[in-house]
VEXVOLUM-483769 format. One record per residue (C-alpha): x, y, z; residue in one letter. Coordinates in nm, 4 decimals. Example, Ala and Ser with C-alpha at 12.3 -4.5 7.8 and 13.67 -1.06 7.14 Angstrom:
<atoms>
     east    north       up aa
   1.2300  -0.4500   0.7800  A
   1.3670  -0.1060   0.7140  S
</atoms>
This chain:
<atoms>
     east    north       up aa
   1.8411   0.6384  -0.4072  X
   1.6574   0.3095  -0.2732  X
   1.7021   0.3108   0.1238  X
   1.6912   0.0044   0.3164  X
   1.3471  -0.0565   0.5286  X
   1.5298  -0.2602   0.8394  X
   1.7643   0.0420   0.9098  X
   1.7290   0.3107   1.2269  X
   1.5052   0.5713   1.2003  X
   1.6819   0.9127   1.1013  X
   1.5064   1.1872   1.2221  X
   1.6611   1.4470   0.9808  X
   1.4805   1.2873   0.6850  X
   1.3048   1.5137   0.4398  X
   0.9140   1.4178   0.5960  X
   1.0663   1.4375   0.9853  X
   1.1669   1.8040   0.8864  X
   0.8223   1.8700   0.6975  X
   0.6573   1.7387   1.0534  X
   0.8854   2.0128   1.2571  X
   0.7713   2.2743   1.0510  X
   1.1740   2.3368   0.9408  X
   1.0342   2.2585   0.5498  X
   0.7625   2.4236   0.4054  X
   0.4730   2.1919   0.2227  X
   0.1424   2.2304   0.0465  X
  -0.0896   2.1174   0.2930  X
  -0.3850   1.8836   0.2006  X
  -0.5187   1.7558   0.5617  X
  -0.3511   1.6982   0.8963  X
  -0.4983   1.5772   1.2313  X
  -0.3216   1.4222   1.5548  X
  -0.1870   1.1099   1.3504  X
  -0.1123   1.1935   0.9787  X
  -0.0379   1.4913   0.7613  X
  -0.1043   1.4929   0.3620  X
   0.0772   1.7457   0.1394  X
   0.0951   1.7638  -0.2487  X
   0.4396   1.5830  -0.3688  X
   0.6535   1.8224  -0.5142  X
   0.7159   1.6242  -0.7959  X
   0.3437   1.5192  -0.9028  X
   0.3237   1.2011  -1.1576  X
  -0.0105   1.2246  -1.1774  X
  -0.2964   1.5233  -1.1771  X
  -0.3873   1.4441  -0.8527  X
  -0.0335   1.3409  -0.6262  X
  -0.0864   1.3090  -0.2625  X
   0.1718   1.2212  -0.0065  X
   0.0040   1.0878   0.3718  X
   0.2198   1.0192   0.6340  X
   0.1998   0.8816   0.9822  X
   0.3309   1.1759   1.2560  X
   0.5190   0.9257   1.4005  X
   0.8636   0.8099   1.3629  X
   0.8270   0.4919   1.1621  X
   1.1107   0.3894   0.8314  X
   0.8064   0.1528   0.6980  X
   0.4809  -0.0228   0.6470  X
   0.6687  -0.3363   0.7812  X
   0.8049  -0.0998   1.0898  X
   0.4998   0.1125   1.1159  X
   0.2722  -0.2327   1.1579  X
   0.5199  -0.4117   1.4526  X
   0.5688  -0.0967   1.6367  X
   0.2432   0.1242   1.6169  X
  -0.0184   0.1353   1.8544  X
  -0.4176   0.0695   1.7232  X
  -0.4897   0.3975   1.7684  X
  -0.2260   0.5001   1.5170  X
  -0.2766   0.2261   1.2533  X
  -0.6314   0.2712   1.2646  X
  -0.5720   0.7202   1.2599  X
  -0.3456   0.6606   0.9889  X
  -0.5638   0.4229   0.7682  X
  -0.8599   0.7026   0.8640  X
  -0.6718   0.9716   0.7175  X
  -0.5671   0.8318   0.4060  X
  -0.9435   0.7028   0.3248  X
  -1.0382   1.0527   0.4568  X
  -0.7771   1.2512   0.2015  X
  -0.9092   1.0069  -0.0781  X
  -1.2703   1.1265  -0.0277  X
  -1.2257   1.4728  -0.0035  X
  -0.9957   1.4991  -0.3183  X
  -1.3020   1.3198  -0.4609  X
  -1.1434   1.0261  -0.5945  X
  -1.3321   0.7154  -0.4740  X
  -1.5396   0.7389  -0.7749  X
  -1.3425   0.7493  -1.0712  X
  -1.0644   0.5383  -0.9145  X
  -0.7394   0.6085  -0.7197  X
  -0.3929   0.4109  -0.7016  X
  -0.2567   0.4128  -0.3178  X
   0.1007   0.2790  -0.3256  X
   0.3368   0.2565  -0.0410  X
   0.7419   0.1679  -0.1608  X
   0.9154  -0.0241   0.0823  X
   1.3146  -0.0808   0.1141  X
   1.5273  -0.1159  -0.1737  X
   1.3275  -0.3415  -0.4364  X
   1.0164  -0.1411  -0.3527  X
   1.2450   0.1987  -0.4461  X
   1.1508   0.3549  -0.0999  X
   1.3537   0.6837  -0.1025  X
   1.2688   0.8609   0.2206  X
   1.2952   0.6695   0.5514  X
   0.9574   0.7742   0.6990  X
   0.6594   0.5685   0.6323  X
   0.4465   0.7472   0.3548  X
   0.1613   0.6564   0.0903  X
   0.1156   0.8118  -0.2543  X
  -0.2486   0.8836  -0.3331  X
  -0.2573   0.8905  -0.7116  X
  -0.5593   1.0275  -0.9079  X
  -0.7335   1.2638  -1.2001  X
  -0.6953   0.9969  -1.4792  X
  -0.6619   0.6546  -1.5753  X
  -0.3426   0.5320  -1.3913  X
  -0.2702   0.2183  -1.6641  X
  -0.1301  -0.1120  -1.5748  X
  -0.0013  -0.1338  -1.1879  X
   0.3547  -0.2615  -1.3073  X
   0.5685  -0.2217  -1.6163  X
   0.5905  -0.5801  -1.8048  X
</atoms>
């Protein structure tokens, strides 16, 4: 269900629980801002989740309240996961989902790193 961006941080989200440790993940790359898993429900070959290790609901939160040193760690990581995975190359889709029209379903800023074939038109006509 579609949350709404402008609303309180809750720390018992699914990705604040992942950060504690209290839910297992898959790991991709983690450093002192960000941590990338595998999503457990992969649309793609290639389905990468990176999110900041901070307690942001958004993009639109994450950009007022973040200090440089965490946009700029954050940013790093996700061009960082991209290369490793090897998907510069051949092409990647990054998408971020943002309150209710974007379908955002976890409060906690995250990015989708999408990759391993040809991704098709960005939005459904």
């Amino acid at each position: 269900m579609p949350i709404d961006a402008t609303q309180p941080y809750d720390p018992n989200n699914v990705f604040a629980k992942i950060l504690r440790g209290e839910i297992p993940n898959r790991t991709v790359y983690e450093d002192e801002w960000a941590l990338a898993f595998h999503d457990i429900n992969p649309q793609a070959p290639l389905h990468v989740l990176v999110i900041p290790k901070g307690a942001y609901v958004s993009w639109d939160d994450f950009s007022a309240r973040a200090s440089a040193e965490e946009i700029a760690g954050f940013v790093r990581a996700v061009g960082h996961v991209a290369r490793e995975a090897g998907l510069v190359e051949p092409g990647y889709r990054l998408l971020a989902n943002i309150g209710g029209h974007g379908h955002q379903e976890v409060p906690h800023l995250h990015v989708h790193l999408f990759g391993g074939r040809q991704m098709g038109a960005m939005l459904p006509r």
